[in-house]
C-alpha positions as a printed Julia matrix, in Angstrom:
123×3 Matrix{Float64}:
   0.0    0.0     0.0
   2.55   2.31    0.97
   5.65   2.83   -1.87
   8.92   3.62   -1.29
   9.37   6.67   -2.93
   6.91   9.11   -1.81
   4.74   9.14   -4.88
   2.94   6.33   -4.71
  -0.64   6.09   -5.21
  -2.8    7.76   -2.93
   0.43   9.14   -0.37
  -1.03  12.79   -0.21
  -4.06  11.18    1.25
  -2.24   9.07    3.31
  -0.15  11.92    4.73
  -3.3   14.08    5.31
  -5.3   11.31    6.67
  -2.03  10.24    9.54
  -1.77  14.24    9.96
  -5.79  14.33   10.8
  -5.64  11.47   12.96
  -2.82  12.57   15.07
  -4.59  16.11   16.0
  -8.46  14.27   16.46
  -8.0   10.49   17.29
 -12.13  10.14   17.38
 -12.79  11.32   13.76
 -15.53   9.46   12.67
 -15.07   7.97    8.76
 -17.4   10.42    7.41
 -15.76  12.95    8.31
 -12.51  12.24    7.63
 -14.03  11.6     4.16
 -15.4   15.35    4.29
 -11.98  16.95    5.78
 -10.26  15.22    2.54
 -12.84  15.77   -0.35
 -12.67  11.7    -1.23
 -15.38   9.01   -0.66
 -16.07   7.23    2.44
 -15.47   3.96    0.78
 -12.09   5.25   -0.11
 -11.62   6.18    3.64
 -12.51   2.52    4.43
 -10.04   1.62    2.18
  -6.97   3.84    3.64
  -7.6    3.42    7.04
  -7.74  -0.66    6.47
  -4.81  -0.64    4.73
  -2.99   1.34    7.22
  -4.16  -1.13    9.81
  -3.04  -3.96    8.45
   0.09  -2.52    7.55
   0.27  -1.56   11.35
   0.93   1.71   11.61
  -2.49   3.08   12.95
  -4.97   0.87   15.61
  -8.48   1.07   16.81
 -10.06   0.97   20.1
 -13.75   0.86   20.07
 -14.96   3.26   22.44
 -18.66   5.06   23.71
 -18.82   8.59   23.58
 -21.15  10.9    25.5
 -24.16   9.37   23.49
 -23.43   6.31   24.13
 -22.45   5.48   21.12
 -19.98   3.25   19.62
 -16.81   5.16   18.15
 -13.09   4.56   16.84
 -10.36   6.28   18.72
  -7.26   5.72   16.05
  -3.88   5.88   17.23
  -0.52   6.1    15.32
   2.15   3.23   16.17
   5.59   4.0    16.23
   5.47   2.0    13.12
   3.53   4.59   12.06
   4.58   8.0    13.05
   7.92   6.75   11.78
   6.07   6.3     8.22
   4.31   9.59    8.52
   8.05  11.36    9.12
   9.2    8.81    6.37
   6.21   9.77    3.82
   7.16  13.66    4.9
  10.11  13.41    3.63
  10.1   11.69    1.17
   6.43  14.03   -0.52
   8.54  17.01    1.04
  12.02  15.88   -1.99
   9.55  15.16   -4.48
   7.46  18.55   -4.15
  10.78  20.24   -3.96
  12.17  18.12   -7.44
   9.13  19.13   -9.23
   9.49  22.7    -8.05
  12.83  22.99   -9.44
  11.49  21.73  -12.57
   8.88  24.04  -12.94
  11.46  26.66  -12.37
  13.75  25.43  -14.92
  10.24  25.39  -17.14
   9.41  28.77  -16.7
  12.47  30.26  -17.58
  13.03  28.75  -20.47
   9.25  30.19  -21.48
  10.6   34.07  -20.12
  13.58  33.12  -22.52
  11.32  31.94  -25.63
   9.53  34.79  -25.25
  11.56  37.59  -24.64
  13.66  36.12  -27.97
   9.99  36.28  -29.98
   9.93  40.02  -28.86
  13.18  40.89  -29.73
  12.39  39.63  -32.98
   9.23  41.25  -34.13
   9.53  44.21  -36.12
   9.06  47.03  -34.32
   6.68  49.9   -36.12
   8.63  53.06  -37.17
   6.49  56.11  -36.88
């Protein structure tokens, strides 16, 4: 579920979702669904993968209704992965920014040349 280089599929997710759970342990599944703009079913799916993968766990727990609720933890498995992930989204963002740098001066360049070259209107 996780890859090894930061880019995998579904990391920024992952890195939001293990960011969300560390500040509010009882988020419910809807609205962790809400906070990142994908489907509950996809929710499901993160958060089961990251269990079995053990770096978050569930307690079931009753909260002032009396109903039944997940408090989710981060392992040290897992807030090693979340510093891991970090770093790893952190070099790629960074790589890509570079690139889009590179990018957009060769554009300034392309188009400062095309100015140069159009013939200028003599009055």
């Amino acid at each position: 579920m996780i890859s090894n280089d930061g880019g995998g599929p579904h990391m920024k997710e992952v890195l939001e979702l293990l960011e969300i759970i560390t500040g509010n342990p009882q988020i419910s599944q809807r609205d962790l669904a809400a906070q990142l703009g994908v489907s509950l079913g996809k929710i499901n799916f993160l958060l089961r993968a990251l269990i079995e993968e053990g770096f978050i766990k569930t307690q079931n727990v009753k909260n002032s209704q009396h109903r039944r609720v997940y408090l989710y933890q981060l392992t040290q498995r897992g807030l090693e992965e979340k510093t891991l992930i970090t770093y790893r989204f952190l070099k790629r963002k960074m790589r890509e920014y570079e690139e889009i740098k590179v990018e957009i001066k060769k554009l300034q360049e392309k188009l400062a040349d095309s100015h140069a070259n159009q013939a200028v209107p003599h009055e």
